[in-house]
C-alpha positions in Angstrom: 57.5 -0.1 -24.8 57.9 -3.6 -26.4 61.8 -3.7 -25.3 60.9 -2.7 -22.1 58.3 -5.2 -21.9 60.5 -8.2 -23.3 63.2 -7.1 -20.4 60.6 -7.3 -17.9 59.2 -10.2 -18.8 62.5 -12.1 -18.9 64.2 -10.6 -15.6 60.7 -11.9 -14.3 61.5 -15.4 -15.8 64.2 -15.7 -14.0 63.5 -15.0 -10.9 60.2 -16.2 -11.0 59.3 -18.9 -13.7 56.5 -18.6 -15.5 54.8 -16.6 -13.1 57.0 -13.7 -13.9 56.0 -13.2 -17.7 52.8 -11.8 -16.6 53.5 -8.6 -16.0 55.7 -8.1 -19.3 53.1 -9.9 -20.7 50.6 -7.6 -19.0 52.4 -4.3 -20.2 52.1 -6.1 -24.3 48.6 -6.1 -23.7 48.1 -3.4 -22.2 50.0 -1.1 -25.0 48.0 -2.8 -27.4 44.7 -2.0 -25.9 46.0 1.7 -26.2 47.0 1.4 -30.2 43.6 -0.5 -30.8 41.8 2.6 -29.1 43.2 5.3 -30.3 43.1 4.2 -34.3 39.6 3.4 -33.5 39.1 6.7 -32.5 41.1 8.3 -35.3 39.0 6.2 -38.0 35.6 7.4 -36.7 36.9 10.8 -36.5 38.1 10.4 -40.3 34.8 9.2 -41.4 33.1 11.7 -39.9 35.3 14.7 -41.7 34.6 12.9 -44.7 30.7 12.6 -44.4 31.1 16.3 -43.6 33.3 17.1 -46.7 30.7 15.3 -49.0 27.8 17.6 -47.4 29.9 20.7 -48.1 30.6 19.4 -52.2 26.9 19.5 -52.1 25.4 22.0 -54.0 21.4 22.4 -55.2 21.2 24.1 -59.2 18.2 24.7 -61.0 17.0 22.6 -63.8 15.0 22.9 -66.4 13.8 19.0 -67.1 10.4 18.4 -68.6 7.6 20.8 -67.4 7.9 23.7 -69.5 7.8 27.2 -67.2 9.3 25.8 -63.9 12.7 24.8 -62.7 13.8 22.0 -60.5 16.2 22.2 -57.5 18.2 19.4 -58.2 22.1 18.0 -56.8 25.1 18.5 -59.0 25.4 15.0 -58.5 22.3 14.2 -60.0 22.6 16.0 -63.0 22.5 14.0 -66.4 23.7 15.1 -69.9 20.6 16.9 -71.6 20.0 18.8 -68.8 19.7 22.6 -68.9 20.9 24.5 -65.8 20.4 28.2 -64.9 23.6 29.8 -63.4 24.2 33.1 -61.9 26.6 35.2 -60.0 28.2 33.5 -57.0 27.3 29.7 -58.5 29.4 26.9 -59.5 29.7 25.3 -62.9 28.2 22.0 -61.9 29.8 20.2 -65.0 30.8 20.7 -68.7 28.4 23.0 -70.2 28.0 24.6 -73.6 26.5 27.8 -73.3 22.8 28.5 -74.8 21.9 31.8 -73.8 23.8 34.2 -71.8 24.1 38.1 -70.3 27.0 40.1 -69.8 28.6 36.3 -68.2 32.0 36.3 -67.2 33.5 33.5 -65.4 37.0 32.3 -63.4 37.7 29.7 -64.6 40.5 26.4 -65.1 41.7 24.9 -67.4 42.3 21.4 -66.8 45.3 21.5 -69.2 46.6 24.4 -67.5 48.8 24.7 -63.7 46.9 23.7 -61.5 46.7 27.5 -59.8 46.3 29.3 -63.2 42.8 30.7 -63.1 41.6 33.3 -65.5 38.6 35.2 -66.2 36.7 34.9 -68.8 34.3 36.7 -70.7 31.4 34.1 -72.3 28.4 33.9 -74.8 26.9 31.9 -76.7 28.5 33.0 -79.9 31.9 33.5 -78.6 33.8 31.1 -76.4 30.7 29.0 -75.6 32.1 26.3 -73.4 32.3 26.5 -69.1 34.3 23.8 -67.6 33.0 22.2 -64.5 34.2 24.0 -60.9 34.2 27.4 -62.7 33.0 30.3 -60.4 30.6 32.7 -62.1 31.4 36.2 -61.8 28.7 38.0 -62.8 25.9 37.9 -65.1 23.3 35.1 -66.0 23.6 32.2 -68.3 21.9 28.8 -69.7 23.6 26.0 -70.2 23.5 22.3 -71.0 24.9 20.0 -69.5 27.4 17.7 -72.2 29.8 15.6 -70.1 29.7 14.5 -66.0 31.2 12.3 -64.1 34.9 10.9 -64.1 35.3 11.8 -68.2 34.0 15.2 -67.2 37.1 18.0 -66.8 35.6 17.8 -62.9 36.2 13.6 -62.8 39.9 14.7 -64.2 41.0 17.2 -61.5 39.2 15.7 -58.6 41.3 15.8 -55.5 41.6 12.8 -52.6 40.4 14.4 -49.2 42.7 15.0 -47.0 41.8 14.0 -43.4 45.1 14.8 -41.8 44.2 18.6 -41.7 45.2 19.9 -38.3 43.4 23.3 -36.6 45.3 25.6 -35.3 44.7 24.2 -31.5 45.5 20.9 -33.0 48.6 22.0 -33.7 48.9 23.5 -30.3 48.3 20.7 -28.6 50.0 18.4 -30.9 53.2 20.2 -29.8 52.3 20.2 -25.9 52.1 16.7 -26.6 55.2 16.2 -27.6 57.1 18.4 -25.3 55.2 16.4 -22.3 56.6 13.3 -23.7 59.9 13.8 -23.8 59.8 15.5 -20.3 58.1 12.2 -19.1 60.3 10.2 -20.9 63.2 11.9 -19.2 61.8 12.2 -15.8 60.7 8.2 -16.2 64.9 7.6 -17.5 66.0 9.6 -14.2 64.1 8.0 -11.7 64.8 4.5 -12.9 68.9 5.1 -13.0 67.8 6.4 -9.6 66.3 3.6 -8.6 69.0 0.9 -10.1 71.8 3.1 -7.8 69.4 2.0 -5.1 69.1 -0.8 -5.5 72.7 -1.8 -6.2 73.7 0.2 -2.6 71.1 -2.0 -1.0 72.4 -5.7 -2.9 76.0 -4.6 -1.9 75.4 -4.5 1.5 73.6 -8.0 1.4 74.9 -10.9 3.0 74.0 -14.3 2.1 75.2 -16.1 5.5 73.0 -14.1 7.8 69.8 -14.4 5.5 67.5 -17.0 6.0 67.2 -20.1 4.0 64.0 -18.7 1.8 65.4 -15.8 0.8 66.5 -15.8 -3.1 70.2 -14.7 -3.5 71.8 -11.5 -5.1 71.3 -12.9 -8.5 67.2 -13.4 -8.1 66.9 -10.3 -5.9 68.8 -8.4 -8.6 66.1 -9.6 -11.4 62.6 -9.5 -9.0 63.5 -5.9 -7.9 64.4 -5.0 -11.6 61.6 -6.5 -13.5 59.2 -4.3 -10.3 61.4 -1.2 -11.4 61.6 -1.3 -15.0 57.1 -1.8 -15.0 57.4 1.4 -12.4 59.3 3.5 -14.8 56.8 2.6 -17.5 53.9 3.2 -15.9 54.8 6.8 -14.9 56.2 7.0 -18.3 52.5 6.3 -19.5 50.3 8.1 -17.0 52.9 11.4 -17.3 52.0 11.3 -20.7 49.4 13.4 -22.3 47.9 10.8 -24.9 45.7 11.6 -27.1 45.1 15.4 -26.9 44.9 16.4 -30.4 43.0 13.4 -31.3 40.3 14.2 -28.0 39.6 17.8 -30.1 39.7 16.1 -33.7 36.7 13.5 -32.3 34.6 16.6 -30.5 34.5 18.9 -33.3 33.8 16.0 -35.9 30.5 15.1 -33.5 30.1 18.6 -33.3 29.8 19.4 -36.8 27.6 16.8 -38.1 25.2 17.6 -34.5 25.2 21.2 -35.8 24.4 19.9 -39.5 21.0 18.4 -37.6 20.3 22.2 -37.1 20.7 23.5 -40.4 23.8 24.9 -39.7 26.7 23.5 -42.5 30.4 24.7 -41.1 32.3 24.3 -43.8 35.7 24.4 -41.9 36.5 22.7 -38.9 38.4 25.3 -37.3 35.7 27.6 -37.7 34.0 26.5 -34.0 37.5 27.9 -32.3 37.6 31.2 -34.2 33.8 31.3 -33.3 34.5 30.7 -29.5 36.8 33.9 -29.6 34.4 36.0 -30.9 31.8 38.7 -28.8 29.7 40.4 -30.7 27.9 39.5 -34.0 26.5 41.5 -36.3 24.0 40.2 -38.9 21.1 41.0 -40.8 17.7 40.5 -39.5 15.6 38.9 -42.5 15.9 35.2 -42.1 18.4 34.9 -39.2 16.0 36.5 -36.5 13.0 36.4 -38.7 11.6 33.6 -40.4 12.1 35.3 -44.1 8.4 34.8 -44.9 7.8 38.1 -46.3 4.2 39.5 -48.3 4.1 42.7 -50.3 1.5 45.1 -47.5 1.0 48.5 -48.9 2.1 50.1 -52.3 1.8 53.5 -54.2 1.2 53.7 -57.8 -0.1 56.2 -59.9 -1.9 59.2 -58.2 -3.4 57.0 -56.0 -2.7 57.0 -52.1 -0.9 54.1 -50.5 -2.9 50.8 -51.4 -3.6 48.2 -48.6 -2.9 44.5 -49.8 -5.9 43.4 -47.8 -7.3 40.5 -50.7 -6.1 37.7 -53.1 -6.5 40.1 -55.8 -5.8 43.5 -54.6 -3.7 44.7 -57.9 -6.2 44.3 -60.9 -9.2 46.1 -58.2 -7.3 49.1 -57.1 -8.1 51.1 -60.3 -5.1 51.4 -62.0 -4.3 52.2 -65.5 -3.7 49.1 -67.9 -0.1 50.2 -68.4 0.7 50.7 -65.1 -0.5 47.1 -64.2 1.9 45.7 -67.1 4.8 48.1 -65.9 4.3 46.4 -62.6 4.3 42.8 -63.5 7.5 43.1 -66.2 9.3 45.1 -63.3 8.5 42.5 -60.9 9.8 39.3 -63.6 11.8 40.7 -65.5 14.4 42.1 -62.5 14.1 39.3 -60.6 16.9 36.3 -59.6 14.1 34.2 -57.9 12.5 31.5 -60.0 9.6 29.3 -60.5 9.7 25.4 -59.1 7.1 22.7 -59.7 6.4 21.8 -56.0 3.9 18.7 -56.7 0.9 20.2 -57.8 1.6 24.2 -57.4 4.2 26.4 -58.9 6.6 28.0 -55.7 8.8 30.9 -56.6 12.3 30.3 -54.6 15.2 32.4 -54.0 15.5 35.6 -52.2 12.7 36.2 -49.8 12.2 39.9 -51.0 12.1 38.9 -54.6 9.8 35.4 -53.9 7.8 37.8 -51.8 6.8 40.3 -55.1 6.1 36.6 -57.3 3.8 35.4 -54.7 1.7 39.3 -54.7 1.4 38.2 -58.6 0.2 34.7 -57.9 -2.3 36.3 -55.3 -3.5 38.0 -58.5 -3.7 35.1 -60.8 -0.8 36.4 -62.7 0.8 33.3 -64.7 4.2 33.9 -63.6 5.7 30.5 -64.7 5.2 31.5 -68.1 5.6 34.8 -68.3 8.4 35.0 -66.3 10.3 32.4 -69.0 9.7 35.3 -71.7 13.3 37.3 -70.5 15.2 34.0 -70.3 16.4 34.8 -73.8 16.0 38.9 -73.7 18.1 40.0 -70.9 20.7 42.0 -73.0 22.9 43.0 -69.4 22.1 42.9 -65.5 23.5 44.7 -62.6 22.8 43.1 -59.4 21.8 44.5 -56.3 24.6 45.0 -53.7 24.9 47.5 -50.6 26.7 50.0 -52.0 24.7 50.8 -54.8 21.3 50.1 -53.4 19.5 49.3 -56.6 19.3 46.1 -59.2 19.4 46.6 -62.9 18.3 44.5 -65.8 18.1 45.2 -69.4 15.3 43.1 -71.3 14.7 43.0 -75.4 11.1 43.4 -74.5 9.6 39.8 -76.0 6.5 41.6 -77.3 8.4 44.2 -79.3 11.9 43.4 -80.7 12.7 46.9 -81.3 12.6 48.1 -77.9 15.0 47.3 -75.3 13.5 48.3 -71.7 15.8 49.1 -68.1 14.4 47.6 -65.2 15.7 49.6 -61.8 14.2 47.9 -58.6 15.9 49.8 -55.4 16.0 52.1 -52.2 13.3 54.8 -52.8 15.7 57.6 -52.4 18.1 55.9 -54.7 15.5 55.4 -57.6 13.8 58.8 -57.3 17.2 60.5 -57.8 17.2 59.2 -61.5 13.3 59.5 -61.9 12.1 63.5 -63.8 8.4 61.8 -64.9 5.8 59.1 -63.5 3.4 57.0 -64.6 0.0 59.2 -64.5 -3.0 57.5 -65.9 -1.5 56.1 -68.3 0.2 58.5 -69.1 3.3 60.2 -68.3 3.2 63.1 -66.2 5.8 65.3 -64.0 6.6 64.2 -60.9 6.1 65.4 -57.3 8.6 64.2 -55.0 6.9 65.0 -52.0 4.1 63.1 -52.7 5.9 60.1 -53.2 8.4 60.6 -50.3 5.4 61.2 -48.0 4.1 57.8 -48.6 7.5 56.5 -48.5 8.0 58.1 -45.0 4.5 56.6 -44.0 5.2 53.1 -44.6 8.8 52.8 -43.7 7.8 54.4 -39.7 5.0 51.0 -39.5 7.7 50.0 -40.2 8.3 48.0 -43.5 11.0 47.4 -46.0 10.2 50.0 -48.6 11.6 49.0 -52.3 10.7 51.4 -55.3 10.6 50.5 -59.1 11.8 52.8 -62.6 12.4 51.8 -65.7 13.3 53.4 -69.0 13.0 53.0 -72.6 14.9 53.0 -76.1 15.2 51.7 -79.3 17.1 48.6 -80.3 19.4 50.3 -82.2 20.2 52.7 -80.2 20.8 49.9 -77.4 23.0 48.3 -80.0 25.2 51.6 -81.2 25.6 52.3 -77.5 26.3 49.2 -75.5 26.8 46.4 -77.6 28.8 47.9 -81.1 31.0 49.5 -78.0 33.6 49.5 -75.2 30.6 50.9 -72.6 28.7 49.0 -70.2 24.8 49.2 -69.4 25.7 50.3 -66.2 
């Protein structure tokens, strides 16, 4: 464009003076006005995939700092070295840890001395192999840690990558290559028609004669140069019109605004292609709790004992329903000690968070004036192994040193009814235990899950320490 622009503007000279630079001066301008615009546009687009790659780094951990019996919900980024953190299955090492307490904790993790691909999976306690390295993915199990290095001396600071903003979707791509194919045909058409144009004009200046044309008239020379400096700006403005500027860059700029408008609405896209897969799909299925339901759920009936089903009508339903002493303990240790939600300082009140079924048991205990932020810190330190609830087997597990007895290690099942009742023979009778009638219990099942409501049942089971010990943890077999 410059060349072409320089020729112009000199053949324009020529034949016109100074008048004639202003169209190549025109076309300079003019291709400038284009650069300026589109690296504009390609630096706002850039800024915006980086705001939205910092939002996606962002991840919430929970902390204990200060108040005893409550976490905190804090950024990874805000994390300090002292602090302890709670990490489960499915969570990120947020930084360098050393490992306090732990169950059954495995982790993938990297080395930062290693390839950069070599991962490996680890097993981890506190007495074995204690430290986690930041970025680690946690397998399974539950663990607390504390926080010894962040930052750029941290292993994360070391292996940080630069973001890379020149990530093209798949219709990027597309396009990208359209592009180019409709510039070359453009560029080819524009050649054609302006060799085209000089034959033309070359037939029509041979046939000129200077002693018939009138005494204004330029001669062959400043014809020659007018009518080439009008041809060469015609064959670059069809060059730059046929020309399919910008395509790739035009989708770039809507999905960056459309991600961060869809951020407004809660909703984090992690990949920027994800809006075109999304636009090809025609059915969705999802699960109702919390996507077409607010996920503000309340424990309504239960069945305990030989009693019928209780209504949760009152604050304080559970202690005046007449149930046995060890049935109401049963309850509450079933209830905190399997259980991934947790207890948060929110101003002046403890809030449970986590899953809505599980924050939904914890608030029926609150109702009750049960001091869950302290009791539920009790298994912190006891769990000896946990199985977590997935939609194959349809039941939770967690094995507790119970904090009140050392010598007694208690299995905590939390599940679908017909699950659980399949590896029940007794119930909880009085007080006492007493053989079970599965009708019974499957009738009120049956009557509560046609209102209908999510129906979850609680077991557990008992042994010695050293039994626990001789069987799971002096061995190669699992708790599961």
């Amino acid at each position: 464009m410059g060349a072409s622009a320089l020729l112009s503007g000199l053949c324009g000279a020529i034949a016109h003076g100074w008048k004639g630079l202003v169209e190549g001066i025109s076309i300079i301008v003019a291709g400038l006005l284009m650069m300026l615009i589109l690296t504009y546009s390609d630096l706002v687009k850039d800024k915006r995939f980086v705001s939205l790659q910092s939002l996606i780094k962002e991840e919430v951990i929970p902390v204990i700092r200060g108040k005893f019996g409550a976490t905190h919900s804090r950024s990874v980024w805000e994390l300090v070295v002292g602090d302890i953190v709670l990490i489960s299955a499915g969570d990120r090492v947020p930084a360098d840890c050393l490992l306090l307490e732990s169950s059954d904790f495995t982790v993938e993790e990297k080395v930062p001395s290693e390839e950069e691909n070599d991962k490996r999976k680890t097993n981890k306690s506190a007495s074995v192999d204690p430290f986690l390295y930041a970025d680690s993915l946690a397998v399974k199990g539950t663990c607390k840690a504390l926080v010894c290095s962040v930052g750029p001396i941290s292993s994360r600071g070391s292996k940080e990558e630069p973001i890379n903003v020149n990530i093209d979707t798949k219709l990027q791509h597309k396009l990208s290559n359209l592009e180019g194919h409709f510039t070359l045909y453009a560029i080819y058409s524009s050649a054609l028609i302006f060799v085209l144009m000089i034959i033309l004009l070359v037939i029509d200046l041979s046939t000129f004669d200077s002693e018939t044309a009138p005494d204004n008239q330029p001669g062959v020379a400043g014809q020659l140069l007018s009518k080439l400096s009008s041809q060469i700006n015609f064959a670059i403005v069809l060059w730059m019109v046929s020309t399919p500027e910008g395509l790739s860059l035009a989708i770039g700029i809507s999905l960056a605004f459309s991600v961060m408008k869809m951020f407004g609405d809660k909703i984090l896209v992690r990949n920027l292609d994800a809006p075109e897969k999304m636009g090809s799909i025609e059915e969705i299925c999802c699960g109702k709790t919390g996507t077409i339901t607010t996920g503000n759920m309340k424990v309504a009936q239960f069945h305990c004992e030989k009693n019928e089903v209780i209504k949760n009508t009152r604050k304080n339903t559970l202690f005046n329903c007449e149930l046995s002493q060890q049935a109401l303990n049963l309850i509450q240790e079933s209830i905190m000690y399997n259980c991934e939600a947790r207890i948060e300082m929110d101003q002046t009140i403890y809030k449970p968070v986590g899953n809505t079924t599980e924050v939904a048991f914890l608030k029926f205990l609150q109702d009750a004036e049960v001091p869950v932020h302290l009791l539920i810190q009790k298994k912190l330190s006891n769990i000896r192994a946990t199985c977590p609830f997935s939609s194959i087997k349809k039941r939770s597990l967690t094995a507790v040193r119970h904090p009140d007895n050392n010598n007694l290690v208690t299995i905590y099942m939390k599940g679908a009814p017909e699950v659980v009742l399949s590896h029940c023979d007794r119930k909880l009778e009085n007080g006492q235990d007493a053989g079970i009638d599965t009708n019974d219990i499957t009738r009120s099942i049956d009557m509560m899950a046609a209102q209908p409501l999510r129906v979850l049942s609680f077991a557990y089971i008992q042994m010695e320490w050293s039994d626990w010990q001789q069987r799971f943890e002096n061995s190669e077999s699992t708790a599961e």
